[in-house]
N, CA, C and O of each residue as an XYZ file, in Angstrom:
516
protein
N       0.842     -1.172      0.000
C       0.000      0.000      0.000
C       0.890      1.240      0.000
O       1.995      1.157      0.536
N       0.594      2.095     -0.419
C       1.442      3.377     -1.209
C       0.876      4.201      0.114
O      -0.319      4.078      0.381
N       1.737      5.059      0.966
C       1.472      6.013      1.998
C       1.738      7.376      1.337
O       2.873      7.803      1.126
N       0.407      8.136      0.975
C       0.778      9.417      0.017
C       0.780     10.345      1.486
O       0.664      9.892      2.625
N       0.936     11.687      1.107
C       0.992     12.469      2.224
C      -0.324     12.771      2.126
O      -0.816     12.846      3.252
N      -1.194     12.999      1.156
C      -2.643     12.975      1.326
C      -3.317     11.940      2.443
O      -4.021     12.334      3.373
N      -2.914     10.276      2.139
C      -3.506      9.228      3.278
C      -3.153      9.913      4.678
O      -3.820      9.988      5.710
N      -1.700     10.454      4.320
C      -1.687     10.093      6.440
C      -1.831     11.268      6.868
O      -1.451     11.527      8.010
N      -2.335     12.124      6.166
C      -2.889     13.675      6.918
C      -4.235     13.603      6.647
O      -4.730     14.723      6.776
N      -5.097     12.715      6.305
C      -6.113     12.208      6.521
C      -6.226     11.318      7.601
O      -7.241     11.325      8.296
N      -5.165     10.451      7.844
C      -5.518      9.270      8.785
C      -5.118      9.999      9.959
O      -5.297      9.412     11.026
N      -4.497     11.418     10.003
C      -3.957     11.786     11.402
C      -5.455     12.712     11.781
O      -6.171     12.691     12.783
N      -5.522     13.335     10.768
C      -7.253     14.069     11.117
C      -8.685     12.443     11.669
O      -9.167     12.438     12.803
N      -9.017     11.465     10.745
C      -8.906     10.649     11.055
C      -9.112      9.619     13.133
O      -9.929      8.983     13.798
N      -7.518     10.235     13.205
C      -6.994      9.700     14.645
C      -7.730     10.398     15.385
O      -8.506      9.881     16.187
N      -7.562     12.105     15.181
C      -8.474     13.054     16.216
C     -10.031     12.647     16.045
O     -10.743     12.322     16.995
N     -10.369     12.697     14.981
C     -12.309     12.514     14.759
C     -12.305     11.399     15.589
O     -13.268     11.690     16.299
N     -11.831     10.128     16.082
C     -12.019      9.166     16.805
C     -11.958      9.270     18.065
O     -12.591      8.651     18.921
N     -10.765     10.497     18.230
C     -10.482     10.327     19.699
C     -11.446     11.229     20.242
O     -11.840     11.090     21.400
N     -11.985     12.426     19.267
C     -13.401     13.500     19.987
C     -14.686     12.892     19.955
O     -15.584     13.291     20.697
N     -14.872     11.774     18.995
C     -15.790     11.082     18.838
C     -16.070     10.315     20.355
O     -16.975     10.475     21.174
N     -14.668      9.255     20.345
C     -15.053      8.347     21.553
C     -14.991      9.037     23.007
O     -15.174      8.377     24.030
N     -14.623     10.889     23.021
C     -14.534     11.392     24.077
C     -15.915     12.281     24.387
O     -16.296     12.880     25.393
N     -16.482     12.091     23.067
C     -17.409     12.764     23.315
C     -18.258     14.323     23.525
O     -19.232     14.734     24.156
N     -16.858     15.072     22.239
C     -16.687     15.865     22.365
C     -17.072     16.579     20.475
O     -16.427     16.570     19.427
N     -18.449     17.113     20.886
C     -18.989     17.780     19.744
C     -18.181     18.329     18.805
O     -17.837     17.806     17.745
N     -17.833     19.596     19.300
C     -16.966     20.383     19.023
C     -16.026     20.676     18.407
O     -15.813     21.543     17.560
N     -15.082     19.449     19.132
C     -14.191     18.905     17.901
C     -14.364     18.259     17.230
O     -13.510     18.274     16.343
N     -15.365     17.329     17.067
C     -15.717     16.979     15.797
C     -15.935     17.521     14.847
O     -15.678     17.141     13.705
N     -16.741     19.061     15.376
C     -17.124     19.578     14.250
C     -16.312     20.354     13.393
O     -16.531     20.620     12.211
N     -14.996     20.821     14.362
C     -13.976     21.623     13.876
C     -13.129     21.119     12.841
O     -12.380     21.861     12.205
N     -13.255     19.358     12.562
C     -12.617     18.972     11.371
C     -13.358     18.722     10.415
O     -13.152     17.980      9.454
N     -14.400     19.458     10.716
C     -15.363     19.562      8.889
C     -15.055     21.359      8.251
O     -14.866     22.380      8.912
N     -15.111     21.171      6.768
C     -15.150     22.310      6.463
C     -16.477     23.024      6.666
O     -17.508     22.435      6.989
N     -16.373     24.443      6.439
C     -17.852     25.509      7.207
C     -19.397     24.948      6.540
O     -20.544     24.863      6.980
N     -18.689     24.617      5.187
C     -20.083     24.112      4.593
C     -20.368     22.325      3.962
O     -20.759     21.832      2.904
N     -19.946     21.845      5.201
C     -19.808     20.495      5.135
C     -21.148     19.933      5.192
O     -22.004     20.284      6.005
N     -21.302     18.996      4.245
C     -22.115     17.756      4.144
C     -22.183     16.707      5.426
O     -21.131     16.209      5.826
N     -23.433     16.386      6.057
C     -23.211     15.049      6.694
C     -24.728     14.734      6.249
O     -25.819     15.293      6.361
N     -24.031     13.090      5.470
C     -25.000     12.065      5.243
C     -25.445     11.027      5.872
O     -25.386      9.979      5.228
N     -25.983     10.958      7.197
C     -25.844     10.169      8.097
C     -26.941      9.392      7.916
O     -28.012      9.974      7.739
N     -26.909      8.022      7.921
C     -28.074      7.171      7.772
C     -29.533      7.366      8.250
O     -29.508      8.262      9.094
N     -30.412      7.048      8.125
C     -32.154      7.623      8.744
C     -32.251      8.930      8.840
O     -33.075      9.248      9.698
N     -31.693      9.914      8.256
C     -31.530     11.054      8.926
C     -31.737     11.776      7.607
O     -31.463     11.190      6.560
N     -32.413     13.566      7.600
C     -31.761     13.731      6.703
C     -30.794     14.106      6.625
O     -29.958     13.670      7.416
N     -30.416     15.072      5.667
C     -28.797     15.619      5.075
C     -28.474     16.784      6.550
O     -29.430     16.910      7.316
N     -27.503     17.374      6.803
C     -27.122     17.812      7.671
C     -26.464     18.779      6.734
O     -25.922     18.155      5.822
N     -26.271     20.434      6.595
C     -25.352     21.379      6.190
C     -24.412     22.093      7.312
O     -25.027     22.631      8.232
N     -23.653     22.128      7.327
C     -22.620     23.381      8.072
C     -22.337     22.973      9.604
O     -23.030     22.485     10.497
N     -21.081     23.373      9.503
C     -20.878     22.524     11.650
C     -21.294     22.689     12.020
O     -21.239     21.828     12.898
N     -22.521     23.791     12.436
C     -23.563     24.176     13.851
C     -24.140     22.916     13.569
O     -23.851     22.194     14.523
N     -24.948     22.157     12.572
C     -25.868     21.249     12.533
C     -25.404     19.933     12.375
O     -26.053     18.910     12.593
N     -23.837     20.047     11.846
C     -23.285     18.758     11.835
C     -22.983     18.268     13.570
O     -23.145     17.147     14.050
N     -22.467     19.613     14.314
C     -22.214     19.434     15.374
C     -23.189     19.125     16.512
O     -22.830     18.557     17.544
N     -24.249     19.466     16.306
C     -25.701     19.329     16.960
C     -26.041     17.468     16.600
O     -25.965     16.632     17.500
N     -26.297     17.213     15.582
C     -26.716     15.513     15.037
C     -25.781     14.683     15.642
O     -26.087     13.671     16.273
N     -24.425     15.165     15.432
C     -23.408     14.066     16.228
C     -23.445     14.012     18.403
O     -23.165     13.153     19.239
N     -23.861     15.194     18.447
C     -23.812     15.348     19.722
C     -25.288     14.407     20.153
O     -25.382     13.719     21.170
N     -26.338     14.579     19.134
C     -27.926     14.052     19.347
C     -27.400     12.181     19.370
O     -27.784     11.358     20.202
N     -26.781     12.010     18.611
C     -26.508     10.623     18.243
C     -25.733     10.340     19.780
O     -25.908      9.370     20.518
N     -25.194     11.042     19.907
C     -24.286     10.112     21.246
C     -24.999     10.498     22.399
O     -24.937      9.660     23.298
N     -25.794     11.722     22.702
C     -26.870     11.723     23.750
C     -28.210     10.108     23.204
O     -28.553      9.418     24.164
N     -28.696      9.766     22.044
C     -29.256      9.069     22.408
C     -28.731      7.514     22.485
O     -29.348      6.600     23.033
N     -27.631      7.420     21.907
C     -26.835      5.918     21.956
C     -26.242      5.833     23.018
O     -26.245      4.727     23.559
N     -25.444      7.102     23.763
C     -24.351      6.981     25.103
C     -23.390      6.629     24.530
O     -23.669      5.942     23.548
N     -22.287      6.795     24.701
C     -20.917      6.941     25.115
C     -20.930      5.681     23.705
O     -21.585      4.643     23.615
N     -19.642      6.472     22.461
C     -19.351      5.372     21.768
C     -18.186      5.107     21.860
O     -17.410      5.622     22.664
N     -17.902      4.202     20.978
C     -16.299      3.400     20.746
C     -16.487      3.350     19.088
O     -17.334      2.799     18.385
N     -15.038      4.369     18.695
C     -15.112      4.218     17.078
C     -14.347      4.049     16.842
O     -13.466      4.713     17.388
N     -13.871      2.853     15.659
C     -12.496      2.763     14.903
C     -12.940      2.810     13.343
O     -13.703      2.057     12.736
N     -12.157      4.028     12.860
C     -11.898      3.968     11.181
C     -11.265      2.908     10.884
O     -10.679      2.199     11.702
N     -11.333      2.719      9.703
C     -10.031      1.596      8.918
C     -10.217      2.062      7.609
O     -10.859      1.422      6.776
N      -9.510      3.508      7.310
C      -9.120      3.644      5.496
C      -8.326      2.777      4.705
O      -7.175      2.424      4.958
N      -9.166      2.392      3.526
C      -9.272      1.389      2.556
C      -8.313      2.205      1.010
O      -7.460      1.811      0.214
N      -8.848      3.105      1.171
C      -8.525      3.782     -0.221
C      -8.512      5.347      0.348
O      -9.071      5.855      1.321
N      -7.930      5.709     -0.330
C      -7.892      7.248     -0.586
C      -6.647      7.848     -2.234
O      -5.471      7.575     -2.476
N      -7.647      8.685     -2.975
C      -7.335      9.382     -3.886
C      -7.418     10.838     -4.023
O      -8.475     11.468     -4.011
N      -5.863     11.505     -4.196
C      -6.667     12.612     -4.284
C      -6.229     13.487     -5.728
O      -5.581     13.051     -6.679
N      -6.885     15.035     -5.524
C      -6.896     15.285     -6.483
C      -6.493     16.667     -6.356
O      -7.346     17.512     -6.085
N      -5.493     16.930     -6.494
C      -5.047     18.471     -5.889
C      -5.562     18.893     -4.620
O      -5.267     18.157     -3.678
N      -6.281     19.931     -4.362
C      -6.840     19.781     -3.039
C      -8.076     19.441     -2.311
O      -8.535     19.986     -1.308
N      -8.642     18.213     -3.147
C      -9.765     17.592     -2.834
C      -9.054     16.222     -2.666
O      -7.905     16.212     -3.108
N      -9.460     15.165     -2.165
C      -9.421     14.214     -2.096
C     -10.691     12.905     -1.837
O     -11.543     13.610     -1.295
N     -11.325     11.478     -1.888
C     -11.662     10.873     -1.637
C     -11.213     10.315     -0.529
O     -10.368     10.941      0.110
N     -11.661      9.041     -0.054
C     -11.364      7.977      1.290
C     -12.728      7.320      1.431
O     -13.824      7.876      1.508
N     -12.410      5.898      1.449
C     -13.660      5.192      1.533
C     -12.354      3.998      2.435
O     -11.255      3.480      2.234
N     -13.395      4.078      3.434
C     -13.289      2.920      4.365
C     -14.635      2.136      5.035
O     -15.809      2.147      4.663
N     -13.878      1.344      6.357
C     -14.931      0.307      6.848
C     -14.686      1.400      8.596
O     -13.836      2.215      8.951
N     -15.696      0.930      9.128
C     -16.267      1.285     10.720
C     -16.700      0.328     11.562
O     -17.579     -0.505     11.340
N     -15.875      0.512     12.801
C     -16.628     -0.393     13.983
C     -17.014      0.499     15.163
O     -16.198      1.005     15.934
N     -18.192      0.624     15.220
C     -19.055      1.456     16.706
C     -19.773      0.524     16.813
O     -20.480     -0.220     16.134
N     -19.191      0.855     18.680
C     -19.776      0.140     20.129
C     -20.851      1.254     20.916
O     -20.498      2.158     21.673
N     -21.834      1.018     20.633
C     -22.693      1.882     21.917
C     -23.308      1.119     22.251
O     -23.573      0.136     21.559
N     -23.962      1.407     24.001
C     -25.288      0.942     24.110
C     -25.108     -1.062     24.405
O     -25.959     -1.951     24.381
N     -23.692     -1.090     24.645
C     -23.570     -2.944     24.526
C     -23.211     -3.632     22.546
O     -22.565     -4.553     22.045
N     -24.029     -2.577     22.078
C     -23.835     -2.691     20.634
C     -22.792     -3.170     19.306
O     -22.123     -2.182     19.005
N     -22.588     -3.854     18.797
C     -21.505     -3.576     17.757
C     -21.868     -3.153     16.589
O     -22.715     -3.953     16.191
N     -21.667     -2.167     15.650
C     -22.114     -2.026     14.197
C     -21.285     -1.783     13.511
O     -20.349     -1.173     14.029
N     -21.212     -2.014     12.483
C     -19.634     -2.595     11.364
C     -20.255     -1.931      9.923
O     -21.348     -2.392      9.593
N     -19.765     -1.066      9.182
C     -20.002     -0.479      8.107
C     -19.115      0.351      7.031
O     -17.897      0.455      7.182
N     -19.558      0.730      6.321
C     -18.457      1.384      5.216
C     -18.682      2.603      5.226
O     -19.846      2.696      5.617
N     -18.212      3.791      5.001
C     -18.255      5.077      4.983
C     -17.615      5.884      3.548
O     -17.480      5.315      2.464
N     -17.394      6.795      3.720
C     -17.067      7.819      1.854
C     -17.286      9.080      2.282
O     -18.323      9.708      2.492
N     -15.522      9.495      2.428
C     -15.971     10.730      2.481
C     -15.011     11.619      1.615
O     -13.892     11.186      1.337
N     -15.419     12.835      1.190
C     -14.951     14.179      0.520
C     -14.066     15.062      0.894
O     -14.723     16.054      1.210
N     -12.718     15.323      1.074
C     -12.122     15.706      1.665
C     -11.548     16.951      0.989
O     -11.319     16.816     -0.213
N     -11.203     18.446      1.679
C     -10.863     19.351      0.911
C      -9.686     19.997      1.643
O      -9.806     20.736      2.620
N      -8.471     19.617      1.033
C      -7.355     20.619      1.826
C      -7.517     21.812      2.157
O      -7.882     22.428      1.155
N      -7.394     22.881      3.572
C      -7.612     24.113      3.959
C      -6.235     24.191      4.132
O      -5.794     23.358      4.923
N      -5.113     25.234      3.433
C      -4.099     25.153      4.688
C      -3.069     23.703      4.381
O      -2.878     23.419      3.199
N      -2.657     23.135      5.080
C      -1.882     21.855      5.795
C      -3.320     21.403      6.272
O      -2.813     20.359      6.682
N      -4.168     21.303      6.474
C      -4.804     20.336      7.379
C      -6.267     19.805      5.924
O      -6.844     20.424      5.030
N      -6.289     18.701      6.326
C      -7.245     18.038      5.566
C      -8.747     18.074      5.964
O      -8.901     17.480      7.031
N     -10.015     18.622      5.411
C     -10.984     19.022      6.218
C     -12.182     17.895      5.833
O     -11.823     17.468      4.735
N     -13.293     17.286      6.168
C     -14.616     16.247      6.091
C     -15.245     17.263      4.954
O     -15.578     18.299      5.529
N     -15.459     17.314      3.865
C     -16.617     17.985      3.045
C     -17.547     17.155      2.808
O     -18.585     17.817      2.820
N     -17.764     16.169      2.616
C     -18.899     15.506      3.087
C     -18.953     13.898      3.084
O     -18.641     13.260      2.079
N     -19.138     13.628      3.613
C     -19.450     12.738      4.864
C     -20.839     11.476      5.049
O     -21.941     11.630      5.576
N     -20.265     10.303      4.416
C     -21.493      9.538      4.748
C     -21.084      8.384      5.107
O     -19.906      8.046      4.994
N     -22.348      7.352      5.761
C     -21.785      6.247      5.861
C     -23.293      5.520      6.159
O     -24.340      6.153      6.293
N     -23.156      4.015      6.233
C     -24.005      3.293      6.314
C     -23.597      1.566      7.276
O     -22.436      1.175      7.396
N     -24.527      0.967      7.707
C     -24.400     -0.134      8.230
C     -24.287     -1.503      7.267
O     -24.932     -1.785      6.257
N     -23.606     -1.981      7.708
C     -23.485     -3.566      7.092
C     -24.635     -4.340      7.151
O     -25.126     -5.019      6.250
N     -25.033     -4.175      8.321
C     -26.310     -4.735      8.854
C     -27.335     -5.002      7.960
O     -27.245     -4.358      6.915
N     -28.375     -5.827      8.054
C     -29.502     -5.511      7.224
C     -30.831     -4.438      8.022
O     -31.011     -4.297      9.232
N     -31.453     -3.929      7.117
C     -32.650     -2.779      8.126
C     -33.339     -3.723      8.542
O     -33.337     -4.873      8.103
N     -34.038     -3.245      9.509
C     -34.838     -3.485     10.550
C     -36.120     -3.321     10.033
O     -36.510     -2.282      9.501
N     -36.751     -4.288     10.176
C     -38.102     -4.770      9.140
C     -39.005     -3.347      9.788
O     -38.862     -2.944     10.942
N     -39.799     -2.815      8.917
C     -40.608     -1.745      8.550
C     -42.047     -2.337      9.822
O     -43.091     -1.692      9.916
């Protein structure tokens, strides 16, 4: 596997979204999306801009409690200062395990690599109607 400087300044942004994620800390989550970031979060609708990205992620862990997240990037391409990344996910809430793939949009600001948008889904099958 080829380590571009695009992958691991993704996988170091990445490291933090996990560690504010599993700490539980809005805020910074939201601070590694760009201002007019996308979140496509499953059952939900679309989410625009960190106030609301930061609000849904904070709603999700007020109603699941306290998670446990690990990325695992699969791919990443980029393209001057956009890039791709599609990986797999493991979150623990609630006693829970859920295992899924994600895709997200990435736009260099600066040195730092920012979430432009953002989705992901469960492995799982849905839950009968």
């Amino acid at each position: 596997m080829v380590q571009t400087a695009a992958r691991s300044g993704i996988e170091a942004t990445n490291a933090r979204f996990m560690s504010a994620i599993n700490s539980g800390d809005g805020a910074a989550v939201a601070a590694l999306y760009t201002d007019d970031a996308v979140l496509c979060a499953p059952n939900m609708p679309m989410q625009r801009g960190k106030p609301a990205i930061q609000a849904t992620l904070e709603g999700m862990v007020q109603a699941m409690g306290p998670l446990k997240l690990q990325l695992d990037t699969m791919q990443v391409e980029e393209r001057g200062d956009a890039a791709w990344e599609v990986g797999t996910y493991t979150m623990t809430a609630g006693g829970q395990t859920d295992k899924g793939k994600y895709l997200v949009v990435w736009k260099r600001e600066g040195s730092d690599w920012k979430l432009a948008v953002d989705m992901w889904n469960s492995d799982s099958p849905a839950a009968p109607a």
